[in-house]
C-alpha positions in Angstrom: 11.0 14.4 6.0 7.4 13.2 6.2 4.1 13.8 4.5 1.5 12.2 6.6 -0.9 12.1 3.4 1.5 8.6 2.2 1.9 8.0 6.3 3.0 4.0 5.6 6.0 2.7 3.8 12.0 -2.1 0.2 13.3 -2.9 -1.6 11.7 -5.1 -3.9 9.0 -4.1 -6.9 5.2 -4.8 -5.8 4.0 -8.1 -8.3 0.3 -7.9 -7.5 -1.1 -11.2 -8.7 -4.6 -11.5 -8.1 -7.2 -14.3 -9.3 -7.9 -14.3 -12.6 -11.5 -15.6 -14.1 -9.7 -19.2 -15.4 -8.7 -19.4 -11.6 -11.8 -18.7 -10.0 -13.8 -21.2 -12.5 -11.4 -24.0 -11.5 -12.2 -22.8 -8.1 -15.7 -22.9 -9.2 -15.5 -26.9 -10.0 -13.1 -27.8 -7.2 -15.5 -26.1 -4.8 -18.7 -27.9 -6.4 -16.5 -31.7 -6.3 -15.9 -31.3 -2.0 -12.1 -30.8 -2.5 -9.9 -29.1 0.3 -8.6 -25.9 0.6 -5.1 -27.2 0.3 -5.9 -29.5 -2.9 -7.7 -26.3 -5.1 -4.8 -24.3 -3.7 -2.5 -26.7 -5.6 -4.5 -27.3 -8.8 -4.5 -24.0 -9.5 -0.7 -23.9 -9.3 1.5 -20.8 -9.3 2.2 -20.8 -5.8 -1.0 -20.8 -4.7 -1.6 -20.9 -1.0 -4.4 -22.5 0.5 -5.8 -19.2 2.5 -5.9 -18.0 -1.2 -9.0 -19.8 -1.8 -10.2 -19.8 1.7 -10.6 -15.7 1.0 -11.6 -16.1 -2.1 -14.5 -18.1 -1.3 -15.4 -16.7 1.8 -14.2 -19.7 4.4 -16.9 -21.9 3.0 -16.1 -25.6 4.0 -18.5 -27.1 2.5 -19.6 -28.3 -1.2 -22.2 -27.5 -3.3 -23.3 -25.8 -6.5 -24.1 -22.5 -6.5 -22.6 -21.4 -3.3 -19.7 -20.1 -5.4 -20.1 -18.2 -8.7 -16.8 -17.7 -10.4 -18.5 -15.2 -13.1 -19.8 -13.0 -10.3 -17.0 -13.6 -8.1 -14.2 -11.9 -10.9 -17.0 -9.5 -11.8 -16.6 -8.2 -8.2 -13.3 -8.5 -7.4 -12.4 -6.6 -11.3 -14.5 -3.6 -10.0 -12.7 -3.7 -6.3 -9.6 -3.6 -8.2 -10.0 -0.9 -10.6 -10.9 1.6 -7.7 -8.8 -0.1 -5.2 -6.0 3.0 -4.3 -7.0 5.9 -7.0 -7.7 8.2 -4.0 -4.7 7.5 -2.1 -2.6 7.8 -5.6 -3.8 11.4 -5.8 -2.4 12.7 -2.1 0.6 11.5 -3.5 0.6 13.0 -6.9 -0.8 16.5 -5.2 2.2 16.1 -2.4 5.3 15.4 -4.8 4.0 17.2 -7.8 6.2 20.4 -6.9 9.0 18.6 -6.1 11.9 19.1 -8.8 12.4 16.0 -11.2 16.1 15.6 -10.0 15.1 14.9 -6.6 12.1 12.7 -7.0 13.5 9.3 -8.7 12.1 6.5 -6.4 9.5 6.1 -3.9 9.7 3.1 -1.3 6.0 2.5 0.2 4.8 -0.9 2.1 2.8 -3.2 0.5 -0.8 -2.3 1.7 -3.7 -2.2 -0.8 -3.6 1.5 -0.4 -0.3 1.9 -2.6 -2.1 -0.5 -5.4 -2.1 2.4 -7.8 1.2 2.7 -8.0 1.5 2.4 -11.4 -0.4 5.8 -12.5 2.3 7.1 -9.8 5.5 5.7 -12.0 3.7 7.2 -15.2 2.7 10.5 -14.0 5.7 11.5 -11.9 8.1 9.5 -14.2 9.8 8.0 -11.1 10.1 3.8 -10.2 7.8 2.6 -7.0 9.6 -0.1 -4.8 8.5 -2.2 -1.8 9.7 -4.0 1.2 9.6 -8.0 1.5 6.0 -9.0 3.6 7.0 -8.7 7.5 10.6 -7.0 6.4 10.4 -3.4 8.6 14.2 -3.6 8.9 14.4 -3.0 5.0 12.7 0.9 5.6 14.5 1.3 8.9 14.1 5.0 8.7 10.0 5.1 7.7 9.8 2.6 10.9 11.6 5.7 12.9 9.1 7.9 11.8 6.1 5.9 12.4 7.5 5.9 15.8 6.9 9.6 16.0 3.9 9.6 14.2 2.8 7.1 16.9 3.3 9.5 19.9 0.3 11.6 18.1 -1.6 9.1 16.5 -1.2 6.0 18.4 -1.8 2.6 16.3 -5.5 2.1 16.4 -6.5 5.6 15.8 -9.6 6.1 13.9 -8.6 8.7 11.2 -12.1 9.1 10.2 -12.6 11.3 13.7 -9.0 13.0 13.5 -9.2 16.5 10.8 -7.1 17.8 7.9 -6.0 20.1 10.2 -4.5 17.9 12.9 -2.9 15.8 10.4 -0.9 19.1 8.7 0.1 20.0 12.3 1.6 17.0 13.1 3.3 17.0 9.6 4.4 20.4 10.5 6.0 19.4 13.9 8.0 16.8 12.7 9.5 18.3 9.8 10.3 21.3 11.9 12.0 19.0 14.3 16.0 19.6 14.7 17.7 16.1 13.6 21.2 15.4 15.0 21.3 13.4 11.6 21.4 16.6 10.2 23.6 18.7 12.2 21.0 20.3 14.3 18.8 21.4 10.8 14.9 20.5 10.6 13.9 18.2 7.5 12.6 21.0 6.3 15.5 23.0 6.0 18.0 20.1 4.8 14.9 20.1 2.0 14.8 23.8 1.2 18.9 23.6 1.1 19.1 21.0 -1.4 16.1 21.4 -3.7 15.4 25.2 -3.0 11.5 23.8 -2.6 9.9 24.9 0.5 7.0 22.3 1.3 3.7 24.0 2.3 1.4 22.3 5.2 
């Protein structure tokens, strides 16, 4: 079963953990004193990793006051954040809304900045988000089989902003109408409309 609208996809819950404002004024003073990546990766601790900071700060090798602003810095990144995955959020609340509460308990998805909303997903569909390990496809084997086919359509590199509504609900509709010999011969959408009595709409 696939909805195109939430295309990428575990096991483990998402712990976003960006920079906070305390972080990016130590940055701030590490960056003005000349100090490596590698050392202001580890005075600011918690696991830190040196390409942290090199994003953070734009690659900038160099010291020097003023080249890096910590108070404009978390200003931008706090408005990033707060929009970062609200559209995205609502596909998926539009898609699974009519699904029946018995049948919609978890949702695995990959850990892309798309799915950062996942929280308003957890409240509003009263169901638990998970996510795979970074670089772990074997833990969503079955997503990774149907990006295969989605692949044969859409092949990685597409440009989505040139490809329709339209196109995307008829390649939805082909593979859900595709017989499964996991299924005994049934389309997705049938094993679906067998269990949950719910016919998805395209």
């Amino acid at each position: 079963m696939v909805i195109l609208s939430n295309m990428k996809n575990k096991t483990k819950r998402k712990g976003f953990k960006f920079l906070d404002l305390n972080e990016r004024i130590q940055i701030e003073i590490q960056y003005s004193q000349g100090r490596s990546l590698s050392e202001r990766a580890k005075h600011l601790g918690q696991g830190r990793h040196k390409s942290t900071v090199s994003r953070e700060i734009g690659g900038r090798p160099r010291k020097g006051r003023g080249k890096y602003q910590a108070y404009q810095a978390n200003y931008r990144a706090v408005d990033k954040e707060e929009n970062r995955g609200h559209r995205e959020s609502k596909v998926v609340l539009e898609r699974l809304t009519d699904f029946p509460e018995e049948y919609r308990k978890t949702l695995t998805q990959d850990r892309g900045t798309e799915n950062f909303n996942y929280q308003q997903l957890e409240r509003e569909l009263d169901m638990v988000c998970y996510f795979a390990h970074p670089y772990c496809s074997q833990e969503r084997g079955s997503n990774e089989n149907l990006n295969g086919l989605i692949r044969r359509y859409f092949p990685k590199g597409t440009d989505f902003l040139k490809i329709s509504d339209q196109e995307i609900r008829q390649v939805e509709e082909l593979i859900n109408n595709t017989p499964r010999k996991r299924y005994g011969g049934l389309t997705p959408l049938e094993v679906l409309f067998n269990k949950t009595g719910v016919a998805l709409k395209h």
